[in-house]
Z-matrix of the N, CA and C atoms (Angstrom, degrees):
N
C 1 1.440
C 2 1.526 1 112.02
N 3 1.149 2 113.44 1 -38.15
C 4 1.685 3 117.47 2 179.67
C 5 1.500 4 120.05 3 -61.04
N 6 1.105 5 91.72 4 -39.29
C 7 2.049 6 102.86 5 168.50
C 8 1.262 7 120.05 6 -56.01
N 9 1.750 8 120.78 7 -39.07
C 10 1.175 9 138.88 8 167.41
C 11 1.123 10 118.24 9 -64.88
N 12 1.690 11 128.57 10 -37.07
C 13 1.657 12 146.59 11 172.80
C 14 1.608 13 105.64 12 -51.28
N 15 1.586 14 102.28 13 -52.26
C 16 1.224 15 103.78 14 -155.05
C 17 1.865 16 109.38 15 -92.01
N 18 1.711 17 99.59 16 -6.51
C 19 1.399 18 82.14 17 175.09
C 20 1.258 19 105.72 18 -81.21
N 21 1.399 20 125.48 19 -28.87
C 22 1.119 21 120.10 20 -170.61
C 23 1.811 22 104.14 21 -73.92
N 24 1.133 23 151.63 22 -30.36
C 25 1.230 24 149.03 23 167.16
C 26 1.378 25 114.42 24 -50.11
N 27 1.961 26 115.10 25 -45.79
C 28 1.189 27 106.79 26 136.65
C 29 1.147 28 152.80 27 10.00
N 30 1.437 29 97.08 28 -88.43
C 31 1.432 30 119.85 29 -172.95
C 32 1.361 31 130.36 30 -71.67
N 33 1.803 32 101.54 31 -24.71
C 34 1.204 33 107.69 32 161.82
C 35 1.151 34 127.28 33 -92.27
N 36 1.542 35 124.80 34 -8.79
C 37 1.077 36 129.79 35 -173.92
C 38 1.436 37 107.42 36 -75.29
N 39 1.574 38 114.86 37 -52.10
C 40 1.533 39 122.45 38 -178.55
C 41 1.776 40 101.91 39 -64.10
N 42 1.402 41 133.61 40 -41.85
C 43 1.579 42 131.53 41 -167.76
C 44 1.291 43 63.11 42 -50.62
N 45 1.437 44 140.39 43 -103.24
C 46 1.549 45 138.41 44 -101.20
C 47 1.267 46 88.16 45 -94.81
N 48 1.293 47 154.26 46 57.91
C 49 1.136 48 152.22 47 -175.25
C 50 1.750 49 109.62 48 -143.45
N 51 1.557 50 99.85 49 -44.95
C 52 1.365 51 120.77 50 179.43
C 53 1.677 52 104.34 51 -92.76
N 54 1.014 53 130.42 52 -38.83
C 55 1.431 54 128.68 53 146.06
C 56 1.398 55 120.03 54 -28.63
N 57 0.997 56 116.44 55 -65.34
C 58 1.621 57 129.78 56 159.62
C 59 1.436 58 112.69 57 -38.48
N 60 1.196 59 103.21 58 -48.51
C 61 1.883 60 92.96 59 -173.52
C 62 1.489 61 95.22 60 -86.35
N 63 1.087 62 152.08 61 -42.01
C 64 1.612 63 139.27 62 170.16
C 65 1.282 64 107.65 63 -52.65
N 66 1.317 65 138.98 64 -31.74
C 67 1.205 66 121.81 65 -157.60
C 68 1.972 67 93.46 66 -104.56
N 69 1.306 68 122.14 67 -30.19
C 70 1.104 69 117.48 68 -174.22
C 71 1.819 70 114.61 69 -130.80
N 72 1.317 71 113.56 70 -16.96
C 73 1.276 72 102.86 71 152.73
C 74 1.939 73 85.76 72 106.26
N 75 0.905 74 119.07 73 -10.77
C 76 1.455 75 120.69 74 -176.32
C 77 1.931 76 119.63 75 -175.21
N 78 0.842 77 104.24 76 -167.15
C 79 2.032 78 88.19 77 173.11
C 80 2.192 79 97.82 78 178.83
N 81 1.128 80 90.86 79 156.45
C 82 1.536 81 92.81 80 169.43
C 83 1.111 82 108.60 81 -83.34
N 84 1.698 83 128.00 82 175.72
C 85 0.805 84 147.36 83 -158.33
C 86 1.825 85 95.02 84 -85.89
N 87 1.705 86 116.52 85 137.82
C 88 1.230 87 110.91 86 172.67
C 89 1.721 88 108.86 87 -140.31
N 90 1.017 89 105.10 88 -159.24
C 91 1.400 90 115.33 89 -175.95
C 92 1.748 91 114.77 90 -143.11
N 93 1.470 92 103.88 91 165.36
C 94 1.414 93 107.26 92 144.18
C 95 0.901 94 96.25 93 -177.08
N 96 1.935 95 115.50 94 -179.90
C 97 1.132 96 115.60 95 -170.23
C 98 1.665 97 97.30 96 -162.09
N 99 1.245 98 118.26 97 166.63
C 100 1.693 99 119.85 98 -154.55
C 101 1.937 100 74.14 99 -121.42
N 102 1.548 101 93.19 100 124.97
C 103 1.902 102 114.57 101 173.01
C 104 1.511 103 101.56 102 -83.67
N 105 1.303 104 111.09 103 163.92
C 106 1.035 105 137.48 104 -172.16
C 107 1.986 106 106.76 105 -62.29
N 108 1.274 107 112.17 106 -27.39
C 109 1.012 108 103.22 107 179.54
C 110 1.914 109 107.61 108 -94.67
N 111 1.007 110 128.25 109 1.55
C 112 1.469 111 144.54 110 170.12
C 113 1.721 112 111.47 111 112.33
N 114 1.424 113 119.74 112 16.66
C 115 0.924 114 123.06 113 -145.22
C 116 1.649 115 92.99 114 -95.41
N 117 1.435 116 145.73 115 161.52
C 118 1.418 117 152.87 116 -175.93
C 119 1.154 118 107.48 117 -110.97
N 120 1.822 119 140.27 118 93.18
C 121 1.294 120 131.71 119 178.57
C 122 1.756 121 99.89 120 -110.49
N 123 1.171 122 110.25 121 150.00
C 124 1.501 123 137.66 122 174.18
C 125 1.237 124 127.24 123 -93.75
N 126 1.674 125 95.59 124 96.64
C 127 1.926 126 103.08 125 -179.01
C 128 1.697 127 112.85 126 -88.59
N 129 1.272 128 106.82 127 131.56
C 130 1.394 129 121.10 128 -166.92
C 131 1.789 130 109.23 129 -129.92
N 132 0.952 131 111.12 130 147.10
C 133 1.789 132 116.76 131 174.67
C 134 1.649 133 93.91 132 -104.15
N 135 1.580 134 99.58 133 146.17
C 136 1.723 135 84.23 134 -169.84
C 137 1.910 136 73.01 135 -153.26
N 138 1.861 137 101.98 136 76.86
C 139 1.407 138 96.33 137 157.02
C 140 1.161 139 147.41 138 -79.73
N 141 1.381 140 122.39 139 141.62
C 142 1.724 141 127.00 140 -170.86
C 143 0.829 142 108.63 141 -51.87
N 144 1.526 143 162.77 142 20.45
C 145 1.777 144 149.82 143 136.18
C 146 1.730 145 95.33 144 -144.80
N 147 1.373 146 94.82 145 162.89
C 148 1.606 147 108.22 146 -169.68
C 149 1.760 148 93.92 147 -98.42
N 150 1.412 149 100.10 148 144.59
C 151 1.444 150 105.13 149 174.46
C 152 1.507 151 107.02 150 120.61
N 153 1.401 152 102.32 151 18.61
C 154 2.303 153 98.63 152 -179.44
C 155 1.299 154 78.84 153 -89.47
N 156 1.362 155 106.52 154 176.11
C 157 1.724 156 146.13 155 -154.35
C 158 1.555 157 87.42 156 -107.03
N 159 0.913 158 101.95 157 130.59
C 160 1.764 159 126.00 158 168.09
C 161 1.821 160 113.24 159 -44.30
N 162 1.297 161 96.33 160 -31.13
C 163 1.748 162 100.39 161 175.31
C 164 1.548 163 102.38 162 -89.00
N 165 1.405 164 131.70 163 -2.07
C 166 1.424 165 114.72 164 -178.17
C 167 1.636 166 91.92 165 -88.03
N 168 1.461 167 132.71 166 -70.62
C 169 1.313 168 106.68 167 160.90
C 170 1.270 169 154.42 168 -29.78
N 171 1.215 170 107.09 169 -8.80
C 172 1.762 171 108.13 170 173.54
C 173 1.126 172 103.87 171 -101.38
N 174 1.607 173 128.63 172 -37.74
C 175 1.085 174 120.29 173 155.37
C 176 1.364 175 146.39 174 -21.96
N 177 1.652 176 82.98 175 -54.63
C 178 1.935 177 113.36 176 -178.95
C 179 1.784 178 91.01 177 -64.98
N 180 1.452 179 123.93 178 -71.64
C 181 1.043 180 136.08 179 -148.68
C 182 1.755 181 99.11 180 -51.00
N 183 1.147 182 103.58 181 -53.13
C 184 2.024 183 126.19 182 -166.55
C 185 1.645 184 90.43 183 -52.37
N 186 1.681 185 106.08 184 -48.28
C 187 1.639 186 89.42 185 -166.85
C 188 1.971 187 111.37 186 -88.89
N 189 1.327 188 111.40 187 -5.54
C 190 1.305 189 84.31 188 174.91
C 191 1.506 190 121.73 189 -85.98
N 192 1.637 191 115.45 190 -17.86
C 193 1.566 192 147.92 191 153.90
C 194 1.294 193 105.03 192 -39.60
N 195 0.987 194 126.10 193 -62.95
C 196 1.735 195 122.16 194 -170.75
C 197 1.657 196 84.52 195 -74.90
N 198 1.444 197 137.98 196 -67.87
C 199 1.003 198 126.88 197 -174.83
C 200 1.617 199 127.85 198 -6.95
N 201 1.354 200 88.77 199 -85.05
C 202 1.669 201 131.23 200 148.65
C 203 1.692 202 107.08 201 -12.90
N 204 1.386 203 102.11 202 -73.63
C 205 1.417 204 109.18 203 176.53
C 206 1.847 205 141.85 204 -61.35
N 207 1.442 206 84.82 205 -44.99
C 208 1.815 207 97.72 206 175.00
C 209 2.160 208 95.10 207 -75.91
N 210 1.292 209 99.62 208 -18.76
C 211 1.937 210 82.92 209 -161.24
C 212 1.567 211 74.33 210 -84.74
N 213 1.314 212 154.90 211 31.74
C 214 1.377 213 111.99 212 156.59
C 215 1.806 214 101.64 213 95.24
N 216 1.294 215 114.79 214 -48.80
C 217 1.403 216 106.12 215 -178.24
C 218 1.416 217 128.26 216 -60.04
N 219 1.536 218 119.68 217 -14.70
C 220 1.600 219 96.98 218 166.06
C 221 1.649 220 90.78 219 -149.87
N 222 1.300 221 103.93 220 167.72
C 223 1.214 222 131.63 221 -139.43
C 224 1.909 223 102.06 222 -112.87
N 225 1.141 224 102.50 223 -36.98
C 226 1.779 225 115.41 224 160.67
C 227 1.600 226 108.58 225 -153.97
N 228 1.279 227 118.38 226 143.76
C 229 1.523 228 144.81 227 -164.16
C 230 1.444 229 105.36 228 -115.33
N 231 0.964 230 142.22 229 167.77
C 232 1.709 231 154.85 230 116.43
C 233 1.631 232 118.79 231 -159.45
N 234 1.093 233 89.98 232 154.42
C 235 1.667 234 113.37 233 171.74
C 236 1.654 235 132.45 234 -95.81
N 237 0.900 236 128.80 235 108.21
C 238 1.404 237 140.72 236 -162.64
C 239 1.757 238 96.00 237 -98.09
N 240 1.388 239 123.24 238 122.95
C 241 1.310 240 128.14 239 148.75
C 242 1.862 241 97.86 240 -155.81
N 243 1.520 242 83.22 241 171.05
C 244 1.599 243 106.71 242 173.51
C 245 1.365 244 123.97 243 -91.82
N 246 1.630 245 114.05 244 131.08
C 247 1.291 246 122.46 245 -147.11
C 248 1.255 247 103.81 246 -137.40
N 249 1.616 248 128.03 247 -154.02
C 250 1.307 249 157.90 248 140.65
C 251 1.167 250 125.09 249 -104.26
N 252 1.423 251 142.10 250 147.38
C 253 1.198 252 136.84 251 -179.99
C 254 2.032 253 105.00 252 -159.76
N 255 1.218 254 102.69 253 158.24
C 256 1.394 255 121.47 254 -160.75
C 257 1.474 256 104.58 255 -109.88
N 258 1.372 257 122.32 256 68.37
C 259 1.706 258 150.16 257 -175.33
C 260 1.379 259 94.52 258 -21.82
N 261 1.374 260 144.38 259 131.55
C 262 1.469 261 137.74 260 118.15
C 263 1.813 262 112.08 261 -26.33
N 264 1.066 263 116.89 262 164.41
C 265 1.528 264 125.20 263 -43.36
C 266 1.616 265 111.52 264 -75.63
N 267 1.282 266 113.18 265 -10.39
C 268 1.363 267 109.61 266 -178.98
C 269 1.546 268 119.97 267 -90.78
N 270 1.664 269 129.66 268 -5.81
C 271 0.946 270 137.99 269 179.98
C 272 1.308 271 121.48 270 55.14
N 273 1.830 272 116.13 271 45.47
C 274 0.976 273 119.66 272 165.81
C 275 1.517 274 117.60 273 -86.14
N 276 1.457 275 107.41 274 152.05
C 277 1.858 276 99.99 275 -167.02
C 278 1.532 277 106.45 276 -97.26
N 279 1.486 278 100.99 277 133.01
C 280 1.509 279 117.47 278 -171.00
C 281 1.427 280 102.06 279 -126.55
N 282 1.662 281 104.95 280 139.51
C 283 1.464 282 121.54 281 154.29
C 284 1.964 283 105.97 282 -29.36
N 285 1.057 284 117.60 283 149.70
C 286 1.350 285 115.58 284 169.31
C 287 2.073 286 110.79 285 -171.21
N 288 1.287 287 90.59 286 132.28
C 289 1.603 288 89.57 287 152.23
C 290 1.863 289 113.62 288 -76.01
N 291 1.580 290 93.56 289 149.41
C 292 1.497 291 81.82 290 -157.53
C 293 1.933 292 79.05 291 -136.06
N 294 1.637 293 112.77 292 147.17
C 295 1.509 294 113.90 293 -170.70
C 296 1.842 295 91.11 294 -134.04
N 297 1.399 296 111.17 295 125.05
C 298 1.381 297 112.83 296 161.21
C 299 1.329 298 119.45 297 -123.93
N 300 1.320 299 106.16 298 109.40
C 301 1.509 300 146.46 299 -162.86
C 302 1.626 301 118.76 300 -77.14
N 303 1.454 302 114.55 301 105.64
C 304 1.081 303 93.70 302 -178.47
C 305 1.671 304 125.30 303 -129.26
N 306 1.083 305 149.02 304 122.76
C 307 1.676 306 147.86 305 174.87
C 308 1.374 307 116.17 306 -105.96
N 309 1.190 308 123.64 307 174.44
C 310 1.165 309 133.35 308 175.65
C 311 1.344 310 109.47 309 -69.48
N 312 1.665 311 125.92 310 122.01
C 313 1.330 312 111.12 311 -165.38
C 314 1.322 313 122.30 312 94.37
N 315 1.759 314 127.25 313 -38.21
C 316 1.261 315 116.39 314 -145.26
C 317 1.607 316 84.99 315 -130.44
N 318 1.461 317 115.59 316 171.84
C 319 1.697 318 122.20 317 158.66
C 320 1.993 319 90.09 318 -162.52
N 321 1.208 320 108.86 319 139.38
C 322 1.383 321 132.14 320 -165.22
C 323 1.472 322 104.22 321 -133.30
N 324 1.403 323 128.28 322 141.77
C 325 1.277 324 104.10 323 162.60
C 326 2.089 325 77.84 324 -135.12
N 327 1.373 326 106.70 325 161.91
C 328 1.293 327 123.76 326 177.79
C 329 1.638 328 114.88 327 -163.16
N 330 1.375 329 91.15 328 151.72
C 331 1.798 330 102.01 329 -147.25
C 332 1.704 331 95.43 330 -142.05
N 333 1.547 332 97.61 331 139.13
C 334 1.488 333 121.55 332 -164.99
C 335 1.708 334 108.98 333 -113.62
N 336 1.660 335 121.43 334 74.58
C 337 1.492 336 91.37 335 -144.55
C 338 1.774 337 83.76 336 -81.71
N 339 1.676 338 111.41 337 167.13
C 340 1.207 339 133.68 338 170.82
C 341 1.233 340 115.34 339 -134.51
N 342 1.738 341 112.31 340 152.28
C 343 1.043 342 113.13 341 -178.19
C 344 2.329 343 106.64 342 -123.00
N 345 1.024 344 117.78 343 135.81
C 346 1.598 345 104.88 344 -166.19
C 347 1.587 346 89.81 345 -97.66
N 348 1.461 347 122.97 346 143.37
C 349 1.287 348 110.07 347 175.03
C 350 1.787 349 74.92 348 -138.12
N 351 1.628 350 119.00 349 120.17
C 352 1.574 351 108.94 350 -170.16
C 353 1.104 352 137.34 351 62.35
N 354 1.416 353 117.90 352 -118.39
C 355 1.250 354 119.25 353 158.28
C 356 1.296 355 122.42 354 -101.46
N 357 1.474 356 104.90 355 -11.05
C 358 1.760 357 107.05 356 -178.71
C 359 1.460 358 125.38 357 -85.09
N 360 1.566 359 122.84 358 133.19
C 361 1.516 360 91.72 359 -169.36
C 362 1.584 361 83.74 360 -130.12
N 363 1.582 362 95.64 361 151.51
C 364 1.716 363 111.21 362 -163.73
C 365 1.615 364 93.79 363 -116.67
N 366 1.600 365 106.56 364 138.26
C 367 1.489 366 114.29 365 170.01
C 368 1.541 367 117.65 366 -75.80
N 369 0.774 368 123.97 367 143.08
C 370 1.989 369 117.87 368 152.35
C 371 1.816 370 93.59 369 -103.42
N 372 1.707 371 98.82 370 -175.32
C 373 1.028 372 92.48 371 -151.54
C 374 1.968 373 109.89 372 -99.90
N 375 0.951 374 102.87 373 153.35
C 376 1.927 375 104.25 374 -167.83
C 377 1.266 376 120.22 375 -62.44
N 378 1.464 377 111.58 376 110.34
C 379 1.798 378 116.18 377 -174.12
C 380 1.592 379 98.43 378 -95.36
N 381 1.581 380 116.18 379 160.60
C 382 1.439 381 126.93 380 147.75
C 383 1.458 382 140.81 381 -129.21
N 384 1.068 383 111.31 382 133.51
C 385 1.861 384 101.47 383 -177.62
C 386 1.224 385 99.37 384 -108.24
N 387 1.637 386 102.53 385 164.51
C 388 1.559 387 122.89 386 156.16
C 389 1.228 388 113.46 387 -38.93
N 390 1.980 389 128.89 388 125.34
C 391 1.229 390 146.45 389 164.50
C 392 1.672 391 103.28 390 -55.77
N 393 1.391 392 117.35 391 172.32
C 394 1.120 393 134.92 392 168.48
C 395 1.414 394 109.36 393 -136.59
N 396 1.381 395 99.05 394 120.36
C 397 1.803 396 92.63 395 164.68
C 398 1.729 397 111.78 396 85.64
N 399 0.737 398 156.36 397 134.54
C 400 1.615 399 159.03 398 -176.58
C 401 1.491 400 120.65 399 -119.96
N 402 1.368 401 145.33 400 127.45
C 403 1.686 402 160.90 401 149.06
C 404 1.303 403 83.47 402 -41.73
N 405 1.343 404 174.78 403 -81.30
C 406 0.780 405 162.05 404 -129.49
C 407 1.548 406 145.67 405 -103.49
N 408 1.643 407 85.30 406 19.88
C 409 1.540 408 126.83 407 178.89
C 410 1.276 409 123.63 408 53.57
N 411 1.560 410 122.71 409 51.06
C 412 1.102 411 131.01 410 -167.89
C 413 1.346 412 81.99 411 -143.61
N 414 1.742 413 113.74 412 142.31
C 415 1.458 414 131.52 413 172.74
C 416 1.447 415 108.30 414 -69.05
């Protein structure tokens, strides 16, 4: 069942992720996480002046997610920000939205590489590796 949780957490995570880059060309780092009743809510850092460091939000985001996660309140977590990643099969390094996925048991990480040519930005196609470490306090 968790495999099924998380594609779908997935799926929403990247729609509103790639939305983000059409509508603004980039996005901070966010979250969400699938509730106990199956439901998909959206964790966001929403600091009082513009201009924090990209790691104070992931920060924010990581700890209300594990929060979230060890208290019982959700059932799978991940974090959505923009990254780098090392393409199959030739391991060239590409811009990428990058999603780290997490369930009870499981850690996923999966990567959206893109390329911006202007304003248009083109997908290649979505790889995943083995997670490290778990929100849900399991190694």
């Amino acid at each position: 069942m968790s495999e099924q949780v998380l594609d779908k957490l997935a799926g929403t995570l990247l729609t509103t992720a790639r939305k983000r880059m059409e509508d603004l060309g980039q996005f901070y780092p966010f979250g969400g996480a699938v509730n106990r009743n199956g439901d998909i809510v959206e964790v966001n850092f929403n600091p009082p002046s513009q201009g924090r460091p990209t790691q104070e939000f992931i920060d924010h985001v990581q700890t209300r997610l594990a929060s979230g996660a060890r208290g019982g309140e959700f059932v799978a977590a991940g974090l959505c920000l923009l990254g780098r990643a090392h393409v199959p099969p030739d391991k060239k390094v590409s811009e990428a939205i990058c999603l780290q996925l997490y369930a009870p048991g499981q850690s996923v990480n999966l990567f959206l590489p893109y390329e911006r040519k202007d304003k248009k930005i083109t997908y290649s196609e979505l790889f995943r590796t083995p997670g490290r470490g778990n929100l849900f306090g399991e190694t």
